[in-house]
N, C-alpha and C positions, 0 to 999 in steps of 0.2 A: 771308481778307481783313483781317480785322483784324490779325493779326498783323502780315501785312505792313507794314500804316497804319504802327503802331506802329515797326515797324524803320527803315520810311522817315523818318518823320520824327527817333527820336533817332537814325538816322545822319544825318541833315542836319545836326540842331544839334549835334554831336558832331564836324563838319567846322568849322563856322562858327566850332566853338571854339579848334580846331585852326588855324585862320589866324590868329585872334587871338593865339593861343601863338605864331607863327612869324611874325609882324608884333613884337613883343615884344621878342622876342631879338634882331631886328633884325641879323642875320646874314645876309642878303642876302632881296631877292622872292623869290615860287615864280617858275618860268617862266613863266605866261600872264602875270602880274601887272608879270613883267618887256619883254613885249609890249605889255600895257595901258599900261605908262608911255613907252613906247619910241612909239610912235603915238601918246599925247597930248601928246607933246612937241614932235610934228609938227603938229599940229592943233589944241594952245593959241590961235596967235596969230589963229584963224578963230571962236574964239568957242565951240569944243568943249569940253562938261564930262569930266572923268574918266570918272565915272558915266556918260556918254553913250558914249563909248570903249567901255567895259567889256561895255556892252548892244549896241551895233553889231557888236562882234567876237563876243559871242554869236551872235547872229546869224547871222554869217555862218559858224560855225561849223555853226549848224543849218541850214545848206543845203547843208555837205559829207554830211549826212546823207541827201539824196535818192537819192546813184547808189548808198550803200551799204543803203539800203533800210530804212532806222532808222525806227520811230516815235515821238512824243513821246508820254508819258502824264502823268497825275497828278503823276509825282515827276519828272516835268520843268518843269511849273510850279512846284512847291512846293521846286523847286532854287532859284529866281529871290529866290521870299519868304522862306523861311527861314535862309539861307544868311548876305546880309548881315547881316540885324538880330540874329541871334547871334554873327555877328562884332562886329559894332558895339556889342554887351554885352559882352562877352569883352574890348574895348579898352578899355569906361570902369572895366569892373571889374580887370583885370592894370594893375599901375604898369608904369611907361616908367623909362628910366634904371635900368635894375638895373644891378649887378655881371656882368661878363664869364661865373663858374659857373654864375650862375642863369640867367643868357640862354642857354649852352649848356644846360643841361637843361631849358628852355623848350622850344627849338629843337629837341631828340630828341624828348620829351615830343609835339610837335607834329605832327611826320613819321611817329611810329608812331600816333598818336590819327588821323592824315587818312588815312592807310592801311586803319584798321578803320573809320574814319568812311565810307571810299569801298564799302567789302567790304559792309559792310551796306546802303546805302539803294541802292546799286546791286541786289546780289542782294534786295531785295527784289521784285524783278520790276517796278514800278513806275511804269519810267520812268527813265533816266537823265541826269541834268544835259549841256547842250548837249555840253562838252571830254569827259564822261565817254564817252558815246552815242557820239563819233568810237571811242573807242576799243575800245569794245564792237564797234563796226559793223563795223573794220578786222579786228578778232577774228575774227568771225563770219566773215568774205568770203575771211580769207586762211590760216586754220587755225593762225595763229599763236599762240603765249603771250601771257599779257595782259602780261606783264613785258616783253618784250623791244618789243611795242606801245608800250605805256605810255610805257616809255625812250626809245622813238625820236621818240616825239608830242613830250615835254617836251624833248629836246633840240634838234630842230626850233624849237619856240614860242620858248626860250632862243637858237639862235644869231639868229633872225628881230629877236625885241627886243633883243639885244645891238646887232645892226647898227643900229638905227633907234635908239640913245639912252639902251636902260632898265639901270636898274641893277642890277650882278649882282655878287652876292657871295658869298663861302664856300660861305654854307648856299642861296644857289641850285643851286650845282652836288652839294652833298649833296641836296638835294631832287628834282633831277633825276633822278639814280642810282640813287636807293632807292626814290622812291613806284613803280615800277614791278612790282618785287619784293615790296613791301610788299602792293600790290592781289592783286599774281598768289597770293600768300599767305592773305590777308585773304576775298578771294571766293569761293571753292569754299565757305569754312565759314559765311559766311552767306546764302549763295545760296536761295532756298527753290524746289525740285524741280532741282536743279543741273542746268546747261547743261553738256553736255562741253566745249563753247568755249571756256567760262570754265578749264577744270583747264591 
């Protein structure tokens, strides 16, 4: 158990850091973030915070979790808390306005760090984060690769927020394409008692 603790949380903070790098380079949103802005763009002029966006579509993501039979644990609260405030370290700590080289080696830096970020606090057994959980659950249910899941979940979330407003750029649609790859890679090796699911 302790191990696990341990994995789960620096895989969290190790994601948290990873959006901070990939908010940075400023190369386009990930795709939820590209739905999160896409829906509060819809729902500003009501008096809706971002942040309030952000936690409602959690939400309701964890309620596609019931027919797929998902439970919440530990490291699915401790997605909620850890997550932001090391992002929101990660942004006062990286400057803004770099140079185009260093934003693109931000931006890789960023997609291969949230890909071991995701392999580890996931396979910690622990509990998966609300977007993660869909993914796992879909895993489980339909014997598919976590990669080609993965791929199909962020492409979905991306064209959904592209229609409704959010903005999408470059390194959205590289982030769409690779994190899927990246997990399907990333999870087997830190998986602790590995699920066949997951390979």
């Amino acid at each position: 158990m302790t191990r696990r603790l341990i994995q789960l949380f620096v895989g969290l903070a190790l994601y948290g850091l990873s959006i901070a790098l990939i908010v940075r380079a400023d190369l386009g949103l990930d795709p939820w973030d590209v739905l999160n802005q896409g829906v509060f763009e819809h729902y500003q002029p009501a008096g809706i915070s971002f942040g309030l966006v952000v936690n409602l579509i959690g939400m309701a993501v964890l309620l596609l979790w019931i027919p797929l039979r998902q439970r919440p644990g530990v490291g699915t609260v401790a997605n909620v808390l850890v997550i932001g405030t090391v992002a929101n370290h990660g942004l006062a700590w990286i400057p803004s306005d770099l140079d185009l080289p260093l934003r693109i080696g931000l931006f890789g830096a960023g997609v291969v760090l949230n890909g071991v970020a995701s392999g580890a606090y996931i396979g910690a057994g622990l509990g998966p984060g609300p977007r993660d959980g869909l993914m796992t659950g879909i895993v489980a249910r339909t014997g598919r690769s976590v990669k080609w899941v993965r791929t199909a979940i962020e492409l979905a979330v991306v064209a959904v927020g592209g229609m409704l407003g959010g903005s999408i750029g470059v390194g959205t649609v590289i982030y769409a394409v690779t994190i899927g790859p990246l997990v399907h890679l990333f999870l087997p090796i830190f998986t602790i008692q590995a699920d066949r699911a997951y390979r």
